[in-house]
Phi, psi and omega in degrees: 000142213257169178273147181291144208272149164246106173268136195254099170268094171270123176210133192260354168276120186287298199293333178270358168277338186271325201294294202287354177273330176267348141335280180340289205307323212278319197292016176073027175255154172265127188259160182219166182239108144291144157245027164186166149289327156311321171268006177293310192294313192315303169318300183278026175260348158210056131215111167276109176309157161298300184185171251224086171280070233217121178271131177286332174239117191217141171312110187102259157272104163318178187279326176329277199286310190284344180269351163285326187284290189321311183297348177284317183279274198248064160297321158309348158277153187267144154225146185240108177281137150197130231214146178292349211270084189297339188296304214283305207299004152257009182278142169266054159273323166278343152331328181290325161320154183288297207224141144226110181257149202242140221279152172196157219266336167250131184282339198328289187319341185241003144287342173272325193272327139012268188292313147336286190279002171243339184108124189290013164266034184027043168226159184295201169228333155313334180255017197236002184243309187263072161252266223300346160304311198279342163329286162350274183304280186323337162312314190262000000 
């Protein structure tokens, strides 16, 4: 059984943290949940997340300021802003982002980009090449 992908959803609204962690659960990803940035950099100091949800405007460190560290840190995560704000996609700090999207009451579109930047089996495609590596190797 392949591992399950871990999305780290930074939101600082308790009801929309809840909403994309069981969305998340039902599409077969493990959600782990932030409410702000600041406890999100906290997280990813000991769970390294698949990728990365991140809203931008929150209390204590914003999505701004926290998507200049992550990409400094963990560039190799995929990350996706996402905001009621459509305005931040000119700031270009956000350009560093994977993806941006602007929040909407149907998820299809940020569950398509989801599964787009992990690969459609909700696994990374770097642990979906060494599975088939190690496949390989047990082969021979």
């Amino acid at each position: 059984m392949e591992p399950r992908a871990k999305i780290l959803i930074v939101e600082d609204d308790a009801n929309l943290r809840f909403l994309y962690s069981e969305e998340l659960k039902e599409e077969g990803y493990d959600p782990i949940v932030a409410k702000n940035g600041k406890e999100a950099m906290q997280f990813l100091r000991s769970i390294k997340p698949d990728l990365v949800l991140l809203d931008i405007v929150m209390p204590v460190m914003d999505g701004m300021e926290a998507l200049g560290r992550m990409i400094g840190q963990y560039r190799d995560v995929p990350i996706i802003l996402h905001t009621s704000y459509p305005h931040y996609k000119e700031d270009f700090m956000s350009w560093a982002a994977d993806a941006y999207l602007t929040k909407s009451s149907d998820l299809t579109k940020l569950k398509t980009v989801i599964r787009n930047l992990l690969g459609n089996e909700g696994t990374r495609e770097s642990e979906k090449l060494k599975d088939v590596s190690m496949k390989e190797e047990a082969l021979k």
